[in-house]
C-alpha positions, 0 to 999 in steps of 0.5 A: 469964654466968649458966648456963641451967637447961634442958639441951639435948636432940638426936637422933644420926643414925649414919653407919653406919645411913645407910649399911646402909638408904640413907635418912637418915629410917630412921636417924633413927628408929634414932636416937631409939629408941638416945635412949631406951634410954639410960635404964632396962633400954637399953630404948626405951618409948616409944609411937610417937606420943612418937617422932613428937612428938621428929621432927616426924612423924605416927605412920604415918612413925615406924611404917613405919620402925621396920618397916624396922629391925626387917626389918634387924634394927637393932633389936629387939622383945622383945615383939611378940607381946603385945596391948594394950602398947606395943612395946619395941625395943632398938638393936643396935650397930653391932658386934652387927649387923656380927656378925650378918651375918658381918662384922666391921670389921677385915675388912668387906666389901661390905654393911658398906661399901655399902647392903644389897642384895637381889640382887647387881646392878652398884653404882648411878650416884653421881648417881643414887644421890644423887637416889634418896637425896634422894626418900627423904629429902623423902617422909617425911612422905609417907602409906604408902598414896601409895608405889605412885605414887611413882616406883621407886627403884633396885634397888641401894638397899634402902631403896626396896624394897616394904613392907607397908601400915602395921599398926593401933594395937593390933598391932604395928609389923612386923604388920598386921590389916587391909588399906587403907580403900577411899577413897569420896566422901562429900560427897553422904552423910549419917548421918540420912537422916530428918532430912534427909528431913523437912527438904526436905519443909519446903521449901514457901515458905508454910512458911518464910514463916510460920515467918520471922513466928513464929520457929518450924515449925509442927507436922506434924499441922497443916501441910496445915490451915495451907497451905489457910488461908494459900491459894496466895499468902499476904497477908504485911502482913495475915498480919503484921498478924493475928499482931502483934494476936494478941501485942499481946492476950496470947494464945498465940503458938503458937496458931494460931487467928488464922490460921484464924479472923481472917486467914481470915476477913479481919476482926480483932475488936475487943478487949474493951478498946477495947469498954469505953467510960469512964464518964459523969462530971460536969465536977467535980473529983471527976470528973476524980480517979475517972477519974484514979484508974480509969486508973491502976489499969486500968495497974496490972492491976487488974480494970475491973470491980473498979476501978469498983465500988471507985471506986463509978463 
């Protein structure tokens, strides 16, 4: 079989982690922080946003466990203070952390072997234990703000304590800047209230009946001229009529003289074309050449009147 270039890559979750936070989503964290710091310096320097890429979390979760850690003191920070940088943590051992609170393994005692507790309270139900430990794991990707509705999780279990709300992007993870976002609904809002404002007073049916012929809204400065002279109930086929005639001549389509001169005064006038009548010729074959000859340079865009004096008509 011929071996795959890619290496396999895991998280570790340490048992012990799991068992001094009660929560198997903290100890993952505290997982892939110890991943990272295996490399240079045994320092993780990696952005919170990578450490949410390798679990499939948002951002928000990784942060709010990276604080648990560091108020346990399963990590550490050495620069929590510095603004504008990405967060160093280092992972303590297991022995390095048993010491600090006074431990050791040869002879632990009940904080080692159990989950750290606030006060000292009567050792929790196993099967309570269990679902307390099951809602911790299934609300991960829970967001920091819905944990006041959850439902309270065990005293004994000190991995369902009350937190701070999550700290912003320029601060660090166990400080926050600023409170929540108060939640408004903004779906009646809008950011230009002008804009909207000009367009409900384009709402009049003779305006969108006459921009639907155009294509186009007519200008502000002229919309009560044009609302007197389309009147209260428009005639579409001949306001239609008026405007395709006024195209079909090469005039501007966005002039409006046709709508106050022809479509207000009833009457489309004649063309100049249609006014010119051919001229008289006699039934020869010459004739019927000039005239031949005076059409085609008519749909050449020659001028009439230069066509006929050249053809001497």
């Amino acid at each position: 079989m011929p071996r795959s270039n890619t290496c396999e890559t895991y998280t570790p979750c340490f048992d012990w982690v799991i068992e001094a936070t009660g929560c198997q989503a903290t100890a993952l964290t505290y997982g892939v922080v110890w991943r990272y710091a295996q490399m240079a310096n045994a320092r993780c320097y990696a952005s919170c946003s990578r450490l949410a890429a390798h679990l499939a979390w948002s951002r928000q979760s990784v942060m709010r466990h990276l604080q648990r850690l560091l108020a346990r003191g399963l990590i550490r920070c050495p620069n929590p203070e510095a603004p504008g940088v990405t967060r160093q943590y280092v992972p303590v051992s297991r022995e390095a952390w048993l010491a600090a609170r006074g431990t050791s393994d040869a002879q632990p005692d009940a904080r080692a072997t159990a989950p750290v507790r606030i006060t000292e309270q009567p050792e929790p139900d196993p099967v309570h234990a269990e679902q307390s430990r099951r809602i911790a794991t299934t609300r991960v990707e829970a967001p920091a703000m819905a944990q006041a509705n959850e439902p309270a999780a065990p005293a004994g279990i000190s991995g369902q304590d009350n937190e701070r709300p999550v700290a912003s992007r320029d601060t660090p993870c166990h400080k926050v800047q600023q409170g929540p976002v108060t939640t408004v609904d903004t779906r009646n809002t809008t950011n230009k209230p002008s804009r909207q404002h000009g367009t409900a007073a384009r709402r009049d049916p003779r305006l969108l009946l006459l921009r639907k012929l155009t294509g186009r809204w007519p200008p502000a400065v002229l919309e009560s001229q044009i609302l007197s002279a389309l009147g209260a109930e428009p005639e579409t086929v001949r306001l239609g009529d008026c405007y395709r005639a006024w195209c079909a001549r090469g005039y501007n389509p966005m002039n409006y003289a046709w709508l106050f001169d022809w479509y207000a005064r009833r009457s489309i006038p004649p063309s100049a074309a249609s006014e010119r009548r051919p001229p008289a010729l006699e039934a020869s074959p010459e004739s019927f050449a000039r005239w031949h000859a005076y059409q085609q340079a008519i749909q050449e865009g020659e001028s009439p009147d230069e066509a006929r004096r050249r053809l001497d008509l």
